[in-house]
C-alpha positions as a Markdown table, in Angstrom:
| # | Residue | x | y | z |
|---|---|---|---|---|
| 1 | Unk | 90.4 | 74.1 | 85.5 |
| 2 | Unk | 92.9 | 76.8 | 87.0 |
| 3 | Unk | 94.3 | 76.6 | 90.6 |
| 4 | Unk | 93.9 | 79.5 | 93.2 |
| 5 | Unk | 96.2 | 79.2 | 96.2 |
| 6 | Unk | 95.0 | 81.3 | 99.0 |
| 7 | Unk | 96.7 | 82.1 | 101.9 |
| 8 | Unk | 95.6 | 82.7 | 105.4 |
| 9 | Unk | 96.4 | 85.3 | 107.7 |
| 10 | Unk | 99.0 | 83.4 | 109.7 |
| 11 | Unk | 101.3 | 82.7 | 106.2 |
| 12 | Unk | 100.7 | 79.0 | 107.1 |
| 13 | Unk | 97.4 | 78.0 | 106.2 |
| 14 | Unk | 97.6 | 77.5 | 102.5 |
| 15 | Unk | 94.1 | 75.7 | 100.6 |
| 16 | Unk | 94.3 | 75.2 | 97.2 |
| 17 | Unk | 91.1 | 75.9 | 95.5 |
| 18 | Unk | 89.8 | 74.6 | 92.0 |
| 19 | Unk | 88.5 | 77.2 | 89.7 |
| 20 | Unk | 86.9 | 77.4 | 86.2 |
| 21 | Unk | 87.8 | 80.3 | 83.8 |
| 22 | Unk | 85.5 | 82.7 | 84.0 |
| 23 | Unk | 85.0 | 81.8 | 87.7 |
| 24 | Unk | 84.5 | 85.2 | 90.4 |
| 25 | Unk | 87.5 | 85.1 | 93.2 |
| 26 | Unk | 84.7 | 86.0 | 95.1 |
| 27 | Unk | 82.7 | 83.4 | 95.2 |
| 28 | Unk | 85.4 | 80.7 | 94.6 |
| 29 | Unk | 87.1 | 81.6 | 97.6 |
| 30 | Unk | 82.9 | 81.4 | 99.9 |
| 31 | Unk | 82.6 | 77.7 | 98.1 |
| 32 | Unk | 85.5 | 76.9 | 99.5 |
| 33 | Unk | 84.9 | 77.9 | 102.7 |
| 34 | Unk | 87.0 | 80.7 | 103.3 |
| 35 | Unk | 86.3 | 83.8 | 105.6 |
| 36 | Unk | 85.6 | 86.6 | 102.7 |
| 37 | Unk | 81.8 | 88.0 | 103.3 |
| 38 | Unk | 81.3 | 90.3 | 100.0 |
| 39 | Unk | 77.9 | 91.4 | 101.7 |
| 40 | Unk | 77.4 | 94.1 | 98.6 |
| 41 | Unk | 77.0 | 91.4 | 96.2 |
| 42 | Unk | 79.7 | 92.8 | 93.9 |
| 43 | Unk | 78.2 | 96.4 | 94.1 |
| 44 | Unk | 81.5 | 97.9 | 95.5 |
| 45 | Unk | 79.1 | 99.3 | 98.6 |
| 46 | Unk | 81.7 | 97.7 | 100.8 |
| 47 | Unk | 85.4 | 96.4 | 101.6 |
| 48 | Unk | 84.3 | 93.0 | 103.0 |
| 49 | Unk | 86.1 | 91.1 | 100.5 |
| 50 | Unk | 89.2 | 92.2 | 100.7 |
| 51 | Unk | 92.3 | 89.9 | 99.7 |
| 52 | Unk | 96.4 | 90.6 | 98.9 |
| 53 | Unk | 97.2 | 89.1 | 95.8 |
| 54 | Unk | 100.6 | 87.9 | 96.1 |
| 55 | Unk | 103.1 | 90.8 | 94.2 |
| 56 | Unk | 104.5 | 88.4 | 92.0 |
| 57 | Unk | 100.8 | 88.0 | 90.4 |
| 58 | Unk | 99.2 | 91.4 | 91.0 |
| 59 | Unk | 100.1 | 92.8 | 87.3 |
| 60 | Unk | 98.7 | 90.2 | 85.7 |
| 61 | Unk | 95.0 | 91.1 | 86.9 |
| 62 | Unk | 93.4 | 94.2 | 85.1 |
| 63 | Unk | 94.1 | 97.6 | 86.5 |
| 64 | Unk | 91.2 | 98.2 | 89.5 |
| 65 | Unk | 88.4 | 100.9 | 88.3 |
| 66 | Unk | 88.8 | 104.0 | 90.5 |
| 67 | Unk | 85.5 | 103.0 | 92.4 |
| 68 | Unk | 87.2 | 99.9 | 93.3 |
| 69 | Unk | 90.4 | 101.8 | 94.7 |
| 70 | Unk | 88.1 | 104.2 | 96.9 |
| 71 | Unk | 86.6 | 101.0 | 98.5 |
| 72 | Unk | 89.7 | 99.6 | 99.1 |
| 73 | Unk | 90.8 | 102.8 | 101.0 |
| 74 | Unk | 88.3 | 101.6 | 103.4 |
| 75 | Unk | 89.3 | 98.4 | 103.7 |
| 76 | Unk | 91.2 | 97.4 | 106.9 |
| 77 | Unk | 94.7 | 96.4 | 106.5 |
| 78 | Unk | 94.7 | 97.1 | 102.9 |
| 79 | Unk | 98.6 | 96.7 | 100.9 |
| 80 | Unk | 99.7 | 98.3 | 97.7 |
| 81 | Unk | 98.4 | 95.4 | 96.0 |
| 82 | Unk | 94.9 | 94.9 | 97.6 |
| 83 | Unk | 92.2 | 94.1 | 95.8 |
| 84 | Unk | 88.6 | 93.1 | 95.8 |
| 85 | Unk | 87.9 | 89.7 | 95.3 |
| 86 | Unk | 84.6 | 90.6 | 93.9 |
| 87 | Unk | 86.2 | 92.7 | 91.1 |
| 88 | Unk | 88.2 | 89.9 | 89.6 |
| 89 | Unk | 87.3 | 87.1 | 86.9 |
| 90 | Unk | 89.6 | 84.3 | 86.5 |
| 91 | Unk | 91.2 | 83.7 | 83.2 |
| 92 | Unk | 93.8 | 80.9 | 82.4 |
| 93 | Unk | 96.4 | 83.7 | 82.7 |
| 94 | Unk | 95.4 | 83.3 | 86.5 |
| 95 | Unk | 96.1 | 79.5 | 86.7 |
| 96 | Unk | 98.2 | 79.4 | 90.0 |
| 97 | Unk | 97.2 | 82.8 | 91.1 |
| 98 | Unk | 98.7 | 83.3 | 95.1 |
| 99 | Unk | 95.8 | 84.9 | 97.1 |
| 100 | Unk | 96.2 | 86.4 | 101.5 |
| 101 | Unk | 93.9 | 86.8 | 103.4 |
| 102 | Unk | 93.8 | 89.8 | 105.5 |
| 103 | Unk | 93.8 | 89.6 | 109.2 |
| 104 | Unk | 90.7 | 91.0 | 109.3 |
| 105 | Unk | 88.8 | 88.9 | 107.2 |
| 106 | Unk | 85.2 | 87.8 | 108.7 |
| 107 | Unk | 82.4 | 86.0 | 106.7 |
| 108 | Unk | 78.7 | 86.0 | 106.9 |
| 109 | Unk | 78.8 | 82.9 | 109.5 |
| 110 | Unk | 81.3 | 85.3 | 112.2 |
| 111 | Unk | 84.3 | 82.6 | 111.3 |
């Protein structure tokens, strides 16, 4: 088991979120609740499930494919170290990983 810490939008809100290896951040992060909607599926059609990894962890995620950069230019609120949660596998490497959720984060459910 690894530990994801995400971050909400106010920089208060912190949930801690048990992961396995091999785990999607995408769908770790809608188990546990929390406001990322990934309508594409993984298909990189959309921006929906944008996140901010935390700077002192972005480097130790593989490099994002060009097709995932030109979604997150779409994204709203996007940082130099934006990603999409539906891009990136956990590995032990990850155990800790620091997560934010954008401001304008929405799921499925309109939370």
């Amino acid at each position: 088991m690894i530990t994801v810490n995400f971050i909400s939008h106010d920089g208060e809100t912190e949930k801690l979120v048990q992961a396995q290896v091999g785990d999607n951040l995408l769908k770790v992060a809608q188990a546990a609740g929390l406001p990322l909607e990934g309508t594409c599926e993984g298909q990189m059609a959309c921006s929906t499930c944008h996140v901010i990894i935390d700077k002192l962890w972005f480097d130790k995620l593989p490099r994002a494919s060009e097709d995932e950069e030109d979604m997150l230019d779409l994204a709203s609120g996007a940082r130099r170290t934006s990603r999409l949660s539906c891009q990136i596998d956990l590995t032990a490497e990850l155990d800790g990983l620091v997560v934010h959720i954008p401001t304008e984060s929405r799921n499925m459910q309109g939370v």
